[in-house]
Every structure is written in C-alpha cells, then in structure tokens.
N, C-alpha and C positions, 0 to 999 in steps of 0.2 A: 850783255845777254840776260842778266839779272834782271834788270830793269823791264827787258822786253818781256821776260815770264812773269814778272808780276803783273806789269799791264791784263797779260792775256788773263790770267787768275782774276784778276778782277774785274772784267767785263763779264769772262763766266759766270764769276760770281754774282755778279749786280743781274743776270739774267734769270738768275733761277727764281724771284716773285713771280715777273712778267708768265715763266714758263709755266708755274702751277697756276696762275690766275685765268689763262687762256685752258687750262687744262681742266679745271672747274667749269668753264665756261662751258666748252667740249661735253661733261658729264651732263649737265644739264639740261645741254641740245639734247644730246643722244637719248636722255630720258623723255624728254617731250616729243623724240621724231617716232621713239617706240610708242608712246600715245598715240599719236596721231598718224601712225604708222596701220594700226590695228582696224582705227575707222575707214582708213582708206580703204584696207584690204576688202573691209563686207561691203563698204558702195561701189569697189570695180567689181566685186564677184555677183551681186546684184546686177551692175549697168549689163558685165559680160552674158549672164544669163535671159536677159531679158534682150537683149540686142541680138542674138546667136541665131533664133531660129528666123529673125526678121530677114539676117539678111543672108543665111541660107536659102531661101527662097524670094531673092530678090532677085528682077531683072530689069532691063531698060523698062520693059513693057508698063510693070507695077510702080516706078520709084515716084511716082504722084502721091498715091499713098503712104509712102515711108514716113513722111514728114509726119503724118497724123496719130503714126501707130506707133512712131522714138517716142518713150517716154522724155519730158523735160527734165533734166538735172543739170541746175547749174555747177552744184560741185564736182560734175564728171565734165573733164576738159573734152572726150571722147564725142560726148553726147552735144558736147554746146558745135563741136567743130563740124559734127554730123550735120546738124540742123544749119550751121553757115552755110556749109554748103550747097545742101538742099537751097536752100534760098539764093544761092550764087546761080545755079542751071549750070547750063553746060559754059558756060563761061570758061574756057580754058587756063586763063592769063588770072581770073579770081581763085578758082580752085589750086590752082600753083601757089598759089601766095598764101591761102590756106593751109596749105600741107604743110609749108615754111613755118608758119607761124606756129604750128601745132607743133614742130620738132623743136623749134625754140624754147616753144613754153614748157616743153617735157623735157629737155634740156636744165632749165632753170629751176624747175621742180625736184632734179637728181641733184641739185647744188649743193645741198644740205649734205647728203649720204656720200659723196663723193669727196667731199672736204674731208669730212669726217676720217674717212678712210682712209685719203692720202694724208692729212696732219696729225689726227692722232698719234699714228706708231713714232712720228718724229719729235713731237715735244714729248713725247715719252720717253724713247731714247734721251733726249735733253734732261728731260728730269731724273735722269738716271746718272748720266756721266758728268751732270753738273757738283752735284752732291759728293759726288765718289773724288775729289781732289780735298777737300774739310774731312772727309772720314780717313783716308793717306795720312793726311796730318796728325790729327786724332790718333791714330796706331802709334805713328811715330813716335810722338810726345808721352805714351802711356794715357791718355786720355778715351779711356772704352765709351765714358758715357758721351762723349760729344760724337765716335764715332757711329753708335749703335743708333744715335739720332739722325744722321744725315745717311744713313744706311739704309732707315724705316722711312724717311725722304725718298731716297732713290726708288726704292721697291714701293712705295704708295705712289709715285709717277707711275712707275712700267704702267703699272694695274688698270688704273683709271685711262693713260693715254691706249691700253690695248682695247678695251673696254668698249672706248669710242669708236676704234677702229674697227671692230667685230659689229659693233649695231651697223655701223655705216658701209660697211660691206653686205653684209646679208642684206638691209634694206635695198641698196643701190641693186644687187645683180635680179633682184626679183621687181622690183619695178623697173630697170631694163626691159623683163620680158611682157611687162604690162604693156609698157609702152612702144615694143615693135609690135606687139599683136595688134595695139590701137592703130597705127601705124598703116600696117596691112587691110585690114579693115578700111581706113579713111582714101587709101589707094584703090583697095577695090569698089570704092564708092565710086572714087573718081571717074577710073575706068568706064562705070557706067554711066553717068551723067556724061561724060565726054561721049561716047556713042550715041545716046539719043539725042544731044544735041549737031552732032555729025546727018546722025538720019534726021532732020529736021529742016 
C-alpha cells in the first residue's frame, strides 16, 4: 500500500509544472481575450446600431436595396453573413447552410471564453491540492519555510486559475447574447428573402 501512495505522490507531484505552465498560459489568454474583448464590443455596438433601423423597416418589398445600404465589415461575421445571403436570394437549401455556417463560426468564436471558464477553476483547484501534500509534510517535519512556500504555491494557483475563469465567463455569457441577437436578425432576414422568392 506504501508503494501504491508513493506512486500516486508522485505523479501529483510531477503534475504540478505542467499545471502552473497551462495556468500562465490561461493568464495570458485571458489577458489578450480582455484586449480584444473591448474592440469587439465597439464594432458590434457600431455594426448593431447601424444595422437596427435598416432592418426595422425592411420588407420583401425593399430587401433589393438592403445589400447597398449594409455597411461592409469584414470583421463583423454578422455583416459578411448578411450580405451572403443577400447574394444567395431566396435560395432555400443556400440560406440553410448559411445560418449553419454562421452558428458554427460563433460557436468557435465562444471557444476561447468557454475553455477558459470550464478549465480555469480546474487547474486551479489542481494547483491548490497539488501543493498542499509537500506543505503536510513540511508541518509535519517542523519545516515552516518549505511549508509556507508550497502554501503561497497553492494560493497563487486558486488566484490566477479563478481569474481566468471570471474573464471567460463574463466574456462568454455576453457574446452568447451577441450572438443570438445576430442569430435572430440573420433568421429574420431569411424569413424574407424565403418569401419574396416564394412570390416569385
């Protein structure tokens, strides 16, 4: 049984680089998805206001003109899928496979914040209860400082793996709602384009 606990002591142990090394990694992300987090926000709240009243007063009647008055933006996935479509018509079987494609890509886009969020709190956890069997020891032995080092281990994991897990949460549940409003919008596009090519 001796044997089997030291085995396990020491795989823990041999895991805990890997676990702060992905745990940095993590900080990093999270620092660059909050960058580039903030640019997104002002081109979808630009795309959203410039889009909004277009297709409040859109119908079968007008959507010939839609194509000329979307502003072009390639880094709005919203705006590029608009205009596929427009140039699909009423193609049924194009427009379906559009839509798809548009949840896909907003799908893969949430990959980031969604990692984040479900691994974060785990190598945290990890870097927390790895540490804590060398700081046990540490007690045991009379040795405070090797404890109070794998202690300040532990608790600088929690920190950083919550950390990650807080940007990638907040980022994910609010582009969630970017992306069902885009969503609805690119359905109600459909809707119409599938009408006027019915009347046709």
């Amino acid at each position: 049984m001796t044997y089997i606990s030291d085995f396990l002591f020491w795989i823990s142990t041999g895991l805990l680089v890997p676990v702060i090394v992905l745990l940095l990694i993590f900080f990093g992300r999270a620092l660059l998805l909050i960058g580039t987090f903030f640019g997104q926000y002002m081109n979808v709240r630009k795309t959203h206001e410039a889009v909004k009243e277009q297709l409040d007063n859109l119908t079968a009647n007008n959507l010939a003109e839609l194509a000329d008055r979307l502003p072009h933006n390639a880094s709005s996935s919203f705006l590029t899928y608009a205009h596929r479509m427009l140039e699909a018509g009423g193609s049924e079987p194009h427009i379906a496979r559009l839509l798809s494609q548009f949840e896909v890509a907003a799908d893969k886009e949430m990959s980031t914040s969604r990692t984040l969020s479900k691994l974060g709190p785990v190598l945290g956890l990890m870097g927390t209860l790895i540490p804590m069997g060398p700081a046990l020891v540490g007690l045991s032995t009379g040795d405070i400082a090797s404890m109070a080092y794998n202690m300040q281990v532990a608790f600088a994991t929690t920190v950083v793996g919550l950390f990650s897990a807080i940007v990638g949460v907040a980022t994910l549940q609010i582009k969630k709602r970017w992306y069902m409003q885009d969503m609805l919008q690119l359905e109600f596009l459909a809707e119409l384009l599938t009408q006027k090519g019915d009347a046709q």
